[in-house]
C-alpha angles and dihedrals in degrees: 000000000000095000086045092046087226131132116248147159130235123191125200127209104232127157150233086249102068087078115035130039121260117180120248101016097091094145098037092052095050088048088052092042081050089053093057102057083042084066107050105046088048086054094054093045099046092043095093089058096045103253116144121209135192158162134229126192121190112208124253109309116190106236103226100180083062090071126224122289116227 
């Protein structure tokens, strides 16, 4: 977008997880904490040539391929 001097968006993938703690998703949450900061020092650089740029977090899925723990 830069090196085409257009306006643009760009959306991350973050998580539910980068703010509150989930058992067992230690390194996942510390890659999506790290997407969010991403995010928000990109936006306030890009501002000034008009590329937006934001997160969005689902909420807590249940990962069913992962199986149930007894």
């Amino acid at each position: 977008m830069m090196k085409q001097g257009t306006s643009g968006s760009i959306i991350n993938i973050s998580s539910i997880a980068s703010v509150i703690g989930i058992k067992g998703v230690v390194a996942y949450s510390a890659a999506k904490g790290g997407i969010n900061q991403l995010t928000r020092v990109m936006a306030v650089e890009w501002a000034e040539k008009n590329i937006r740029v934001n997160a969005i977090a689902p909420g807590y899925l249940e990962n069913l391929m992962q199986g149930s723990e007894t």
